[in-house]
Structure formats: structure tokens, C-alpha cells
Residue, then its C-alpha position, 0 to 999 in steps of 0.5 A: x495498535x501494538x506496543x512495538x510502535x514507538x515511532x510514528x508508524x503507519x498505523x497512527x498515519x493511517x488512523x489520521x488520514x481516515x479523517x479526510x472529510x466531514x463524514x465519519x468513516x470507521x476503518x475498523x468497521x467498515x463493512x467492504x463489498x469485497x472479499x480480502x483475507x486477513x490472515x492470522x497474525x495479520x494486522x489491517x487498517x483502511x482509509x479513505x482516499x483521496x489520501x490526506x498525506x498524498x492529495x496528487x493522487x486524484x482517484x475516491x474510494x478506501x485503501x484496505x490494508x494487510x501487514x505481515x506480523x513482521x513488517x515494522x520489526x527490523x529484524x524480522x524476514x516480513x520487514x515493510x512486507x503488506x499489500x493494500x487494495x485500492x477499491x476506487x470508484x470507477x473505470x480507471x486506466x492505469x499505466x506504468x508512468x500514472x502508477x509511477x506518479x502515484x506511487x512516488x506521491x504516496x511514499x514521499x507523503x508517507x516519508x514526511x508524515x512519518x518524519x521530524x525533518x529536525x532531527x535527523x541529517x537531511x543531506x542522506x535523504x534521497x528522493x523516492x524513484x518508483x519505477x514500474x513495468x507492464x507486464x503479462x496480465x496474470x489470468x484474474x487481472x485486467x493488467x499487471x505490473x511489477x517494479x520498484x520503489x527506492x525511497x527513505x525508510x522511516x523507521x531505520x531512517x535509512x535507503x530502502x528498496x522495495x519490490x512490488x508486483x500490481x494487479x489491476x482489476x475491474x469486475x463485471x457490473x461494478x463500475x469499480x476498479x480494484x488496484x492491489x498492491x504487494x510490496x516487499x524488499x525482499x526478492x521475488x524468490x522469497x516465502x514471503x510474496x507465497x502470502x502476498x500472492x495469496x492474498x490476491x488469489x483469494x480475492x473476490x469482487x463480492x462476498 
């Protein structure tokens, strides 16, 4: 991991909640059925879900993520700028109220994991609000979505919004559903969703 990270970040996050059962599961190794780029510069980290830090969220299967070079760098234009692909088992049906529920489960779990609630001033925290819209399905995608989530971050400790745009997937005989997630607080206009985006673009069910 990279020596920026002197705080608990995702990272380390990620790497504990691998660790879901009593089968060992390689995040670094896993060999994916599918095909996601990684990018150069980009880092990736993979765990099993069910998620340790969100058990609401009932669904099997891996998350497999992609972090700009910039996200946890305050300063950087890719700040909190990653997507990650949930692979899950099944035909799952998602809708705007079942994403929004996931997702508020996902990030306030990811908010306590990654804070000592000791040492900072628990009346400025605000609660993750997720709201998500249907949206026209783009030409690959079962249903798209698109919305945001207000939460605290935990790196600045401070309000933070994101933007996000979902892509939901199921590919001919594979009883798979891909959820693929880009988020950024940064507007749709900005250079960074070009990358988000392409990622996505270049995904393939099978390699």
C-alpha cells in the first residue's frame, strides 16, 4: 500500500473485510472471470461480499475495485474519484429505493470503520443520504442509474458529496448480475468520469 496512507483508509479496510469466512480469498490474486481494466497508476483492491462493514447488504459474490492515482490526495482533481464492480451471484433486481438502501449501508459502515468516534466532534457528522434516479439505460447496460451520496469523509472528517453514475448488468448464459459503480464529487463535466466511463466501456463478461 502506499506510504501517503497515515490513516485508516480503504485500503486497509478492504484488506480486513476480505477476511469474511473461513475460506481464504486472495483479493491480490484472484483470477476474475471477467475482463476490467486497471489502468496505469490505478490501484485495485477486491473483497468478498457479503460485506464484513455492511452486513444489511444481502447479496454473494466479490467487489473489485479501481482507484485513480489521485483519490485519497486532498489536493488532487481525482479526489474519492474509483469505481468498483460488484460481480454477484445471480439475477438480481435492482431499483432506485434497493441501491439507495445499499449504498447508505455501504458508506456509513465505511465512515465507522474508518473512524475513532473519540477523537473527533460527533455533533458535525451528518448522516449518509443516498439518493438515486432511473435513468435511460445506456446501449450495454440492463438499467442505469445515476445520483448521489452526501456523507462524512473520512479522511478530511468533513461533509462530502458524491456523484455517482450505476450500471447494471446481466450477460447471456451466466447466472451473474455485474453492478458497476463510478463515483466522484466532482461534476459530470469533468475529464475524470472520461476514465470512470471507460472503464466500464471496455468491460467484458468473459475474458
Amino acid at each position: 500500500m502506499k506510504q501517503l496512507f497515515v490513516i485508516l483508509i480503504s485500503f486497509t479496510l478492504f484488506k480486513v473485510s476480505a477476511q469474511i469466512n473461513e475460506t481464504a480469498f486472495d483479493g491480490k490474486n484472484w483470477e476474475a472471470p471477467y475482463h476490467l481494466d486497471t489502468p496505469e497508476g490505478w490501484d485495485v483492491e477486491r473483497f468478498l461480499i457479503p460485506i464484513s462493514f455492511a452486513p444489511a447488504i444481502q447479496y454473494k459474490g466479490v467487489e473489485d475495485i479501481r482507484f485513480t492515482p489521485g483519490w485519497a490526495k486532498v489536493e488532487s482533481n481525482e479526489y474519492w474519484s474509483y469505481a468498483f464492480l460488484w460481480f454477484l451471484d445471480g439475477e438480481q433486481n435492482f431499483d432506485s429505493k434497493i441501491l439507495e438502501n445499499n449504498l447508505a449501508a455501504y458508506y456509513t459502515g465505511l465512515f465507522n470503520i474508518n473512524t475513532d468516534e473519540s477523537k473527533i466532534d460527533t455533533t458535525k457528522l451528518i448522516p449518509v443520504s443516498v439518493t438515486i434516479n432511473s435513468r435511460k439505460a445506456e446501449d450495454v447496460d440492463h438499467k442505469t442509474f445515476d445520483g448521489v451520496v452526501e456523507m462524512n469523509d473520512y479522511i478530511t472528517k468533513k461533509p462530502i458529496t458524491l456523484n455517482l453514475i450505476i450500471h447494471i448488468k446481466n450477460c447471456e448464459d451466466q447466472n451473474k448480475t455485474f453492478a458497476f459503480f463510478e463515483l466522484s464529487p466532482k461534476p459530470y463535466s469533468d475529464d475524470v468520469w472520461l476514465n470512470l466511463n471507460q472503464l466500464w466501456l471496455n468491460f467484458k463478461c468473459a475474458k
